[in-house]
C-alpha atoms as an extended CHARMM CRD file, in Angstrom:
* protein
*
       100  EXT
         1         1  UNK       CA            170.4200000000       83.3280000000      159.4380000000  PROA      1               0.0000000000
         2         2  UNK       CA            170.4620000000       86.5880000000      161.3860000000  PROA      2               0.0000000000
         3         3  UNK       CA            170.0020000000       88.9820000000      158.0020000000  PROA      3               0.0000000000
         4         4  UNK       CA            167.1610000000       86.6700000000      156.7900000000  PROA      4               0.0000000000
         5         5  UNK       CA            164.9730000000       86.6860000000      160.1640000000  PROA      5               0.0000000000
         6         6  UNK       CA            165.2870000000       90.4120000000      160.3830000000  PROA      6               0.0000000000
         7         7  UNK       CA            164.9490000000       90.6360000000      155.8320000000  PROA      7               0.0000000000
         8         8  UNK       CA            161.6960000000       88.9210000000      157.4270000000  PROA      8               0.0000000000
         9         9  UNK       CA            160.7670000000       90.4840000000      160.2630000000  PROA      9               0.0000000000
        10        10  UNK       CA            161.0490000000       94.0930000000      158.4570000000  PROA      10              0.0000000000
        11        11  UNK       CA            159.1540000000       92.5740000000      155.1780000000  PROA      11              0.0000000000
        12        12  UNK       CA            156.4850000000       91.9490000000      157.6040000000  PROA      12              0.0000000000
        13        13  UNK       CA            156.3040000000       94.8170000000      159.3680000000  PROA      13              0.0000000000
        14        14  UNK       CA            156.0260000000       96.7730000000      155.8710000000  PROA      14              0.0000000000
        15        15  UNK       CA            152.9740000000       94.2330000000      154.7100000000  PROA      15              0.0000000000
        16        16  UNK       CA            151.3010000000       95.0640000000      158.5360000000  PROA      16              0.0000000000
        17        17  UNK       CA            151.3720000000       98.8890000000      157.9750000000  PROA      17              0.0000000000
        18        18  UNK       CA            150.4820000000       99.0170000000      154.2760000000  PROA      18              0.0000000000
        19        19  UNK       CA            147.1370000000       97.8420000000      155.2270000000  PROA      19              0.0000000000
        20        20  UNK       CA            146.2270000000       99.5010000000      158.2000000000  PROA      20              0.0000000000
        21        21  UNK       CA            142.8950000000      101.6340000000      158.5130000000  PROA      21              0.0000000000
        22        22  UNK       CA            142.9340000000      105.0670000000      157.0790000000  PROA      22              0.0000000000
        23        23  UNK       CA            140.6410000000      107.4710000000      158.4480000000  PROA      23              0.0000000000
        24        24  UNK       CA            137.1730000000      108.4800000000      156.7510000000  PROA      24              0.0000000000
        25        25  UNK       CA            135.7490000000      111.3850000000      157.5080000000  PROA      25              0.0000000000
        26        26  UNK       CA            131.3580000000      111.2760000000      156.8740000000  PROA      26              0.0000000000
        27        27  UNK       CA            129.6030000000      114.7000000000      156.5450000000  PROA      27              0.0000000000
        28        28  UNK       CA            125.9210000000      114.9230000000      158.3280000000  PROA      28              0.0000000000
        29        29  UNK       CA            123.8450000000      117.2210000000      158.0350000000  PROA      29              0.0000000000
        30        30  UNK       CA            123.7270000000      119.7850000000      160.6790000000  PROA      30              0.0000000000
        31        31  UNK       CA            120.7710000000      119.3350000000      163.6750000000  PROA      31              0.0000000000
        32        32  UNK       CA            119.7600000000      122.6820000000      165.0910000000  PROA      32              0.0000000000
        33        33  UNK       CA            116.9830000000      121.8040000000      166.7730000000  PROA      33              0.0000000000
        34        34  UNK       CA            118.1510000000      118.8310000000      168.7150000000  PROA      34              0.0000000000
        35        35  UNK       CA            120.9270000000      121.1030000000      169.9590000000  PROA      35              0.0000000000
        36        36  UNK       CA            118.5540000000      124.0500000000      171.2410000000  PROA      36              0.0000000000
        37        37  UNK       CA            116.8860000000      120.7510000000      173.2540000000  PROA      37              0.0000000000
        38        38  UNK       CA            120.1260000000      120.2080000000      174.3340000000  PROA      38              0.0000000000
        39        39  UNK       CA            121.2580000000      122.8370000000      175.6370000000  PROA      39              0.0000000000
        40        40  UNK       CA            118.5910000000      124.3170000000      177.6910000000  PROA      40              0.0000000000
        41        41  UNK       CA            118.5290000000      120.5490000000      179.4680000000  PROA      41              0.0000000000
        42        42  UNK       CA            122.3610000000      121.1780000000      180.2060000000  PROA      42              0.0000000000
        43        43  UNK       CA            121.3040000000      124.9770000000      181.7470000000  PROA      43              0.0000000000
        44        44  UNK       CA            118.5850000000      123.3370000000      184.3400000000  PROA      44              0.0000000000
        45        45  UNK       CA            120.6800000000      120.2960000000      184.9840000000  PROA      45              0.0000000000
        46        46  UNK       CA            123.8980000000      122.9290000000      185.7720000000  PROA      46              0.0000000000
        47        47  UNK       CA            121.0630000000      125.1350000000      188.1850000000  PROA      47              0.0000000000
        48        48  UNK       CA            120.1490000000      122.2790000000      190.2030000000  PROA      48              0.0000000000
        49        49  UNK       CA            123.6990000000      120.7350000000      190.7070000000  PROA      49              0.0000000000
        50        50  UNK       CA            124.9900000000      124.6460000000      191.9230000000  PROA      50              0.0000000000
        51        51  UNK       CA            123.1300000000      124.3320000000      195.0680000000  PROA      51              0.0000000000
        52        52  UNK       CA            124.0180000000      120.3050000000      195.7130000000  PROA      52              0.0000000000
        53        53  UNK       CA            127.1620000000      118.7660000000      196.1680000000  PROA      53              0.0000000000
        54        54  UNK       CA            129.9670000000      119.1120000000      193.3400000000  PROA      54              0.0000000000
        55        55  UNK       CA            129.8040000000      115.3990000000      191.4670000000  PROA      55              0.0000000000
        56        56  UNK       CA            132.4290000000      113.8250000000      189.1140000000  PROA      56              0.0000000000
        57        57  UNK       CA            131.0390000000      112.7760000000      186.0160000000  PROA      57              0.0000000000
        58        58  UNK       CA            131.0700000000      109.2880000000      187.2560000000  PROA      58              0.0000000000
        59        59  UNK       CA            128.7070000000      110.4000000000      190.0040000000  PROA      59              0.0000000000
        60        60  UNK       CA            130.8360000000      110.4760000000      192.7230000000  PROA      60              0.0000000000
        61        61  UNK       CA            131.9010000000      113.9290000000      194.8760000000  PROA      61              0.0000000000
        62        62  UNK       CA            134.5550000000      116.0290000000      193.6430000000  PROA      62              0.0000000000
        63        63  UNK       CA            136.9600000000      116.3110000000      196.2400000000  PROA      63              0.0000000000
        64        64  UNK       CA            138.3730000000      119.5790000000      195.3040000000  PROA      64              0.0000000000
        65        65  UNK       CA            135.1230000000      121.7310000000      196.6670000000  PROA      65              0.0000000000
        66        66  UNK       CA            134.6920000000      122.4110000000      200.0840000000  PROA      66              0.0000000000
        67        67  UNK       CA            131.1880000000      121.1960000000      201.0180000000  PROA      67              0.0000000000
        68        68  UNK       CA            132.2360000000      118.0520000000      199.4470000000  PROA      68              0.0000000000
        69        69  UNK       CA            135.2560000000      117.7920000000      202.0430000000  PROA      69              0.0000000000
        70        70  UNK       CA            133.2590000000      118.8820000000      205.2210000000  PROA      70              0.0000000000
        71        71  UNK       CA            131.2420000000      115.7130000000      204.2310000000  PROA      71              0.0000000000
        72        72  UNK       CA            132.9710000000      113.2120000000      205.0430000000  PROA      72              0.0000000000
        73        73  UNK       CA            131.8810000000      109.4010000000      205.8220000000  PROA      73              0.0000000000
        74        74  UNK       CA            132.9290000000      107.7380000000      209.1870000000  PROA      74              0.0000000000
        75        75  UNK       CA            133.1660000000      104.7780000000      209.6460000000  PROA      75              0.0000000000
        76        76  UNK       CA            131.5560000000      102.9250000000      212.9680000000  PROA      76              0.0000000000
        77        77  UNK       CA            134.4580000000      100.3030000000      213.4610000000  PROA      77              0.0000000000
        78        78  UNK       CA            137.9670000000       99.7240000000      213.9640000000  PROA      78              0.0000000000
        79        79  UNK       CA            140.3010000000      101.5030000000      211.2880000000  PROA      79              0.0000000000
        80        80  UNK       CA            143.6420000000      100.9960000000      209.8290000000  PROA      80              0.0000000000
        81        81  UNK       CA            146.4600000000      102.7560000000      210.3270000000  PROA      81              0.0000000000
        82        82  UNK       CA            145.7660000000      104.9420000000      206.8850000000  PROA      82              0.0000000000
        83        83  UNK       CA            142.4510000000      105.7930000000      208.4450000000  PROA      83              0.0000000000
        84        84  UNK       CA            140.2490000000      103.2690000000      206.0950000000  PROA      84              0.0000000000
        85        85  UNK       CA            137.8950000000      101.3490000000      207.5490000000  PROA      85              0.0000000000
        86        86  UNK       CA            139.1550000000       97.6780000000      208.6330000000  PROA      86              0.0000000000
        87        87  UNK       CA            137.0350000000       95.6160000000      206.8210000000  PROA      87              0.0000000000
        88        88  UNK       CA            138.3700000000       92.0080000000      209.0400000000  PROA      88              0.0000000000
        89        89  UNK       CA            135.0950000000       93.4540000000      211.6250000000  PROA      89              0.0000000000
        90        90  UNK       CA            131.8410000000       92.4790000000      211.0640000000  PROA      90              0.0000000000
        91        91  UNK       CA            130.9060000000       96.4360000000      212.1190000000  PROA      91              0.0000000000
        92        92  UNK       CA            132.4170000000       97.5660000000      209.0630000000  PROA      92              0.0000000000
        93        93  UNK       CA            131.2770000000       94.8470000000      206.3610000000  PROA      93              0.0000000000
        94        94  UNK       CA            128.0090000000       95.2260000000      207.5430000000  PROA      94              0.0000000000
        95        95  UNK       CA            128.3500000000       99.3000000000      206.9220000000  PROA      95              0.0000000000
        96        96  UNK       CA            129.7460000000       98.3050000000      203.4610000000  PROA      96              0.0000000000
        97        97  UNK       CA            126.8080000000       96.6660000000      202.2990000000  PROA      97              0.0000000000
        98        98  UNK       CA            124.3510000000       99.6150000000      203.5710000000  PROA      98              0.0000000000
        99        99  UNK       CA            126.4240000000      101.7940000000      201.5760000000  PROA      99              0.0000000000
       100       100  UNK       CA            125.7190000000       99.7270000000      198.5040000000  PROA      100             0.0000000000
């Protein structure tokens, strides 16, 4: 019974993979101008963040510059013992939702 569940098990496993997705590669034709656009919007956008705080691309600071750790948020109420903010005070929830 053993032999035939694994005869089974490996006949499957060879019908799985012998129809899996093979990759396709599509040539475009090359856009020249769209990239000039491109670029010269990355160059202004790269000027203007150099002054500013450091952001991650999700928006948020990037903790590894140093204006971005000299700014950092305090909270008004009670903490924890890790230094977060204690969010069991009303202080603190209400601080939350400013935030947002």
């Amino acid at each position: 019974m053993k032999k035939i569940l694994t005869l089974v098990a490996v006949a499957l496993f060879g019908f799985s993979t012998s129809f899996a997705q093979t990759a396709t590669t599509v040539k475009q034709a090359p856009k020249k101008a769209a990239t000039v656009v491109k670029t010269e919007t990355k160059k202004a956008e790269k000027k203007a963040t150099s002054t500013a705080t450091k952001l991650k691309a999700d928006g948020t600071p990037d903790m590894r510059y140093k204006e971005n750790k000299a700014a950092k948020v305090v909270t008004a109420g009670p903490k924890k013992k890790d230094g977060t903010a204690d969010m069991r005070y009303k202080v603190n929830k209400e601080a939350a939702k400013k935030k947002n």
